[in-house]
NUDOGU-556513 format. One line per 4 residues: number of its first residue (from 1); their letters; for each residue x, y, z of C-alpha. Coordinates in Angstrom, 2 decimals. Layout:
<drenlums>
NUM	A	X Y Z | ...
</drenlums>
This chain:
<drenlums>
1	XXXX	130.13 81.98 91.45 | 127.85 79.30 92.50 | 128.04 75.81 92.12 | 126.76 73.67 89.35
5	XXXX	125.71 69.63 89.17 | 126.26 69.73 85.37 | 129.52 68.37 84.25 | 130.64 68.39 80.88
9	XXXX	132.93 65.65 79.63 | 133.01 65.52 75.66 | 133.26 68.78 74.02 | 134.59 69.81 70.34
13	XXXX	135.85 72.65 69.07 | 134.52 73.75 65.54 | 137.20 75.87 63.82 | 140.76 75.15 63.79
17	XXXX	142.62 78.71 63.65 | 144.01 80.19 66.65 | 141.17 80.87 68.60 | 139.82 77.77 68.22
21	XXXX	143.05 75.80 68.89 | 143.58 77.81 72.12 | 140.42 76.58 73.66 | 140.83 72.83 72.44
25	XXXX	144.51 72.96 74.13 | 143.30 74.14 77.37 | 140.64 71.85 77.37 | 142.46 69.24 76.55
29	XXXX	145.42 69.66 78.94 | 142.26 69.72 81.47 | 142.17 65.96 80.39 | 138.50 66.10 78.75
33	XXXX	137.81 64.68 75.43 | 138.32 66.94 72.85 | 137.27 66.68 69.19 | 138.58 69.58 66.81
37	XXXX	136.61 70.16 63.99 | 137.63 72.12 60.91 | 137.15 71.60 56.65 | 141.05 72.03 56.23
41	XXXX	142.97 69.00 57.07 | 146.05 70.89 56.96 | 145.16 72.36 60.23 | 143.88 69.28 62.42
45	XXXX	147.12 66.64 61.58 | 149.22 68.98 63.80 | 146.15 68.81 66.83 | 147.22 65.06 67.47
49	XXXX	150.62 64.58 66.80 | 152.76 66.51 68.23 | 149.89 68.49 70.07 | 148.74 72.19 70.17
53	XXXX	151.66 74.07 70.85 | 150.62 77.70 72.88 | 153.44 80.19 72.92 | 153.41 83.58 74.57
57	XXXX	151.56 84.56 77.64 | 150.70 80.95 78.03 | 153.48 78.51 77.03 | 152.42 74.59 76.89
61	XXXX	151.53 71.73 74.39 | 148.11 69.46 74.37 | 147.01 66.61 72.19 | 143.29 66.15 71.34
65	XXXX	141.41 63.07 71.42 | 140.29 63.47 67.75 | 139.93 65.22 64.56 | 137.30 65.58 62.00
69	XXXX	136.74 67.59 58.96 | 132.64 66.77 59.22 | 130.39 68.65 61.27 | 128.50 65.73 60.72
73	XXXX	130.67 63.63 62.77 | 129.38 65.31 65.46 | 125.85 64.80 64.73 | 126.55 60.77 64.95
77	XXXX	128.97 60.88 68.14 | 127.44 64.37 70.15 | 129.83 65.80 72.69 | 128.08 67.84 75.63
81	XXXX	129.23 71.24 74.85 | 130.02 72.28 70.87 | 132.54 75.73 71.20 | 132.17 77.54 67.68
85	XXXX	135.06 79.53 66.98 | 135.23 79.71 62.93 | 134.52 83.75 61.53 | 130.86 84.60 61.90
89	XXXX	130.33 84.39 58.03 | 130.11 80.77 58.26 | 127.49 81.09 60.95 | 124.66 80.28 58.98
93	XXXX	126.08 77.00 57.61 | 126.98 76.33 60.47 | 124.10 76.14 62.44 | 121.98 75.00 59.72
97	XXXX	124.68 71.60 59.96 | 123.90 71.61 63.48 | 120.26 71.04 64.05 | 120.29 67.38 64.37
101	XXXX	122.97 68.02 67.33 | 120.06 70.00 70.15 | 118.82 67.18 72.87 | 118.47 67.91 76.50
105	XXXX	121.83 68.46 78.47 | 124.03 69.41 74.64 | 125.29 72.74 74.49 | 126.58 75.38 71.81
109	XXXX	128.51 78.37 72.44 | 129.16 81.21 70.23 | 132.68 82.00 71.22 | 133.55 84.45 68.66
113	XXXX	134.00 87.90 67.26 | 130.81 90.16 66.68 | 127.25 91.18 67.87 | 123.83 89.08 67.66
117	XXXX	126.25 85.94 66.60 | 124.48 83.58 69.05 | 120.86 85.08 67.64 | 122.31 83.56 64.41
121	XXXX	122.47 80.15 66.65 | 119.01 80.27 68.24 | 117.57 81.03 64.83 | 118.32 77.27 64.16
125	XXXX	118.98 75.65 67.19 | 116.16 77.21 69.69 | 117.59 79.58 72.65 | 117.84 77.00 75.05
129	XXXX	120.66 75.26 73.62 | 122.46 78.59 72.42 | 125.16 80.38 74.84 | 127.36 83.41 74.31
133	XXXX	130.95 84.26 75.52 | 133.33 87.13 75.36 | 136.60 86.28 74.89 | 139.67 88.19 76.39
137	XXXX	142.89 86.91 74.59 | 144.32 87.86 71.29 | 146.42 85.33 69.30 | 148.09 85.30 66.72
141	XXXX	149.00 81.72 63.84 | 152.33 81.10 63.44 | 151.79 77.53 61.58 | 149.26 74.92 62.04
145	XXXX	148.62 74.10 65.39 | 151.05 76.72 67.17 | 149.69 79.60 68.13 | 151.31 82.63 69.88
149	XXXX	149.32 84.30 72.54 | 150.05 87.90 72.38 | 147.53 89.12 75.54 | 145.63 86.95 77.73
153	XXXX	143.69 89.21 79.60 | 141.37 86.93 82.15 | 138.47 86.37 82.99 | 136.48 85.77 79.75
157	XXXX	132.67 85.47 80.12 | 129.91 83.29 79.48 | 125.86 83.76 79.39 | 122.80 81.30 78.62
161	XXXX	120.33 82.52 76.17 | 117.51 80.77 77.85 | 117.14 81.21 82.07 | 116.92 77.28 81.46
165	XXXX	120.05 76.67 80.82 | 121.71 78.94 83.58 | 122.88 75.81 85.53 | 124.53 74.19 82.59
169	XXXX	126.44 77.62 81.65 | 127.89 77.80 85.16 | 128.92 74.15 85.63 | 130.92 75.26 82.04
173	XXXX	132.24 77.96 83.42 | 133.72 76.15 86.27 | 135.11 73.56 83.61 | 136.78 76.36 81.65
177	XXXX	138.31 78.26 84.95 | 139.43 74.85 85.94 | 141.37 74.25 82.50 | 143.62 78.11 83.09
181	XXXX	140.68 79.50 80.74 | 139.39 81.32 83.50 | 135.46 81.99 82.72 | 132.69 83.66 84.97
185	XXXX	129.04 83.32 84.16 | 127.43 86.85 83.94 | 124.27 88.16 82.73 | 124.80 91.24 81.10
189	XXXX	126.37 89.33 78.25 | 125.14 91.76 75.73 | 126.25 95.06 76.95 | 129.85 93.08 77.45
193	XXXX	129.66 92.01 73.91 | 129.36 95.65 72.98 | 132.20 96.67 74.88 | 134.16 94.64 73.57
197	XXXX	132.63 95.36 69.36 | 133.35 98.81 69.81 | 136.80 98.39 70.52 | 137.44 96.09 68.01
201	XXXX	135.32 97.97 65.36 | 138.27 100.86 65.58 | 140.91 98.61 65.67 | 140.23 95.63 63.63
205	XXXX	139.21 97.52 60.25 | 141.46 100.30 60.58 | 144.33 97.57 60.37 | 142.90 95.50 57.46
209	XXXX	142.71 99.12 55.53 | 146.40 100.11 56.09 | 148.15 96.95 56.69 | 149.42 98.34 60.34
213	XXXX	149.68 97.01 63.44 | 147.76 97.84 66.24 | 150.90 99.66 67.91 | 151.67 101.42 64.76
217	XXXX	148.44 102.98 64.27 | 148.09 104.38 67.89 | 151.46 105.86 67.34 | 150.44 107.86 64.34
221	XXXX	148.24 110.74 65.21 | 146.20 110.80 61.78 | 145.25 106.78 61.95 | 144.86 107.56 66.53
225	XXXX	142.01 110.01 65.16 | 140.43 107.72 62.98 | 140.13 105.39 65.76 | 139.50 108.10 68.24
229	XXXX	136.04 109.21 66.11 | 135.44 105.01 65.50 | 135.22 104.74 69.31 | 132.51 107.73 70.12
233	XXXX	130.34 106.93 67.09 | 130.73 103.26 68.39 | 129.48 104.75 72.17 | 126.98 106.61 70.71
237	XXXX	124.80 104.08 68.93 | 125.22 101.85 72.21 | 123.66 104.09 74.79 | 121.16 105.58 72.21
241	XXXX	119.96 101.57 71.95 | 120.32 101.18 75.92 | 123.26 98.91 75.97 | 125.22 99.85 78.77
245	XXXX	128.98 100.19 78.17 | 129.68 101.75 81.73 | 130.20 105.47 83.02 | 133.95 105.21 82.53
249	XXXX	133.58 103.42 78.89 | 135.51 106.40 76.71 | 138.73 106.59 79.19 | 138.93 102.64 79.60
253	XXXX	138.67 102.03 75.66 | 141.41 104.50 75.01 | 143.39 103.00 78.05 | 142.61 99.84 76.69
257	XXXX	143.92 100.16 72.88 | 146.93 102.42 73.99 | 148.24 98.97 75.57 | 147.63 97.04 72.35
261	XXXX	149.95 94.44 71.67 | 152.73 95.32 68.17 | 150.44 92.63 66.18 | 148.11 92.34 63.37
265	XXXX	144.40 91.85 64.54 | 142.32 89.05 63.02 | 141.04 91.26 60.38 | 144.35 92.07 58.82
269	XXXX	144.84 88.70 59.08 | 141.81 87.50 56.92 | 142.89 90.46 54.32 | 146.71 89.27 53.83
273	XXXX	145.41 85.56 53.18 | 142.47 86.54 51.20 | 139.62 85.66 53.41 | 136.41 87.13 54.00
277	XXXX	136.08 89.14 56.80 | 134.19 89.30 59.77 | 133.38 93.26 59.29 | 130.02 92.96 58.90
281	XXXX	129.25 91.43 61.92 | 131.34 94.35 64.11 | 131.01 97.91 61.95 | 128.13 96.59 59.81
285	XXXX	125.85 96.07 63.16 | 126.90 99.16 64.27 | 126.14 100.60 61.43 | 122.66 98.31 61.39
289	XXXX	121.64 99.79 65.39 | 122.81 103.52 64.60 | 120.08 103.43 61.64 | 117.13 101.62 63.67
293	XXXX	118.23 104.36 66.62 | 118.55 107.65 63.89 | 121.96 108.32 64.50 | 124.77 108.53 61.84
297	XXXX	127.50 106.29 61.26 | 129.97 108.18 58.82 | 132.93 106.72 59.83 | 131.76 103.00 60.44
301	XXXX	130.07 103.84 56.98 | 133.32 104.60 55.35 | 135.85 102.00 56.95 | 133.20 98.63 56.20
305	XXXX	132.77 99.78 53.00 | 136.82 100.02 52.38 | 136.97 96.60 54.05 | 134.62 95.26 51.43
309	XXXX	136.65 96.57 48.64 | 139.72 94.97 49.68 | 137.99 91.75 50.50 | 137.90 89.09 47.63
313	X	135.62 88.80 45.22
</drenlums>
């Protein structure tokens, strides 16, 4: 990768759940400033005293600098580089909180679940300030502040919106690889996000629907063949809109799930505590580019729409 001149030194971290947390604790054992952002206090105390606690695949404990339940906050103190890690749902909000944040050399990065999320971002914020990653670990809360890494599967990836900003997104990427969150700067970070949406539009909703873990529903032909027809419908709607999931796509997705980790994916997660879900932003844009392209979606049809029934009202 080549060299950047920009250095980031303040960044925060908006979302406190396990994603979220993950990033602020590598960052912050990195020794940069680190301001975790979230609306439930709950889940920032544990940030600062004793400290992020990562268990699993990576095993170590980092304090932030500082907590705030304000997006606001940010507005009045700006980092360099904003990491947005809540569920896309709150996307709009979000960003619409943001827009007094965008000056020359400030930074936000979608670094979430989902397709078109950092479109969402440029909507308000202009493309030049907007940058997307794809994110390669799974993790799992076990309480406030101490999160369980089930898979860390390095490198994750990182793309800016606007040629503009290319510089900026590879001195970042150097920060993050720096930290242990290993990151390379790529520019196909669109067909990547689709690789990665297709897998976890068989998974994810599949899980929420039956309450099974990811190991459990490989293991049971019926749910496998659910998945199985989730997958090629997902494939389908990518190459008919051009996005290029690779030659080799349908072997390394199966490959890929068949070493799934015995936990419950995000989206179970949100169903057992009664949140909404971020199913509209994986099988609902599938569904969204299969209908602009002409070809069917039964089965992303059928499992978003049992999602939605089990999500509250």
């Amino acid at each position: 990768m080549a060299e950047s001149s920009y250095r980031p030194n303040k960044f925060a971290v908006i979302g406190a759940g396990p994603v979220g947390g993950t990033v602020a604790a590598f960052l912050a054992r990195g020794g940069y400033e680190v301001t975790l952002c979230d609306i439930v206090p709950e889940l920032l105390a544990p940030a600062l005293e004793p400290g992020i606690t990562l268990e699993g695949v990576d095993n170590f404990q980092a304090r932030v600098t500082r907590t705030t339940t304000r997006v606001e906050d940010l507005i009045n103190d700006p980092p360099d580089v904003i990491f947005i890690t809540v569920k896309a749902t709150a996307l709009p909000l979000i960003a619409s909180a943001l827009e007094g944040f965008v000056a020359e050399g400030r930074y936000v990065i979608s670094w979430q679940n989902g397709i078109d999320t950092e479109l969402e971002l440029a909507q308000h914020l202009g493309a030049r300030a907007v940058m997307r990653g794809v994110v390669n670990f799974g993790c799992v809360p076990l309480r406030p502040g101490h999160i369980r890494l089930a898979f860390h599967h390095r490198p994750h990836y990182l793309q800016e919106l606007d040629p503009g900003s290319r510089e900026a997104a590879i001195g970042i990427c150097q920060v993050l690889t720096a930290c242990g969150l290993d990151t390379q700067h790529c520019d196909q970070i669109t067909n990547m996000v689709w690789r990665k949406t297709v897998l976890n539009a068989c998974m994810n909703p599949i899980c929420a629907v039956t309450g099974m873990t990811m190991v459990e529903i490989i293991n049971d032909p019926i749910t496998f063949n659910l998945v199985d027809a989730l997958i090629k419908e997902g494939i389908a709607v990518a190459r008919t809109n051009e996005f290029s999931l690779g030659s080799n796509y349908y072997p390394y997705a199966i490959g890929y799930i068949k070493n799934a980790g015995n936990h419950k994916p995000s989206m179970l997660q949100d169903v057992e505590a009664k949140r909404r879900t971020e199913v509209d932003y994986i099988n609902g844009k599938i569904i969204k580019y299969g209908a602009q392209a002409g070809v069917p979606t039964p089965y992303n049809n059928m499992i978003r729409g049992l999602v939605k029934a089990l999500e509250p009202k």
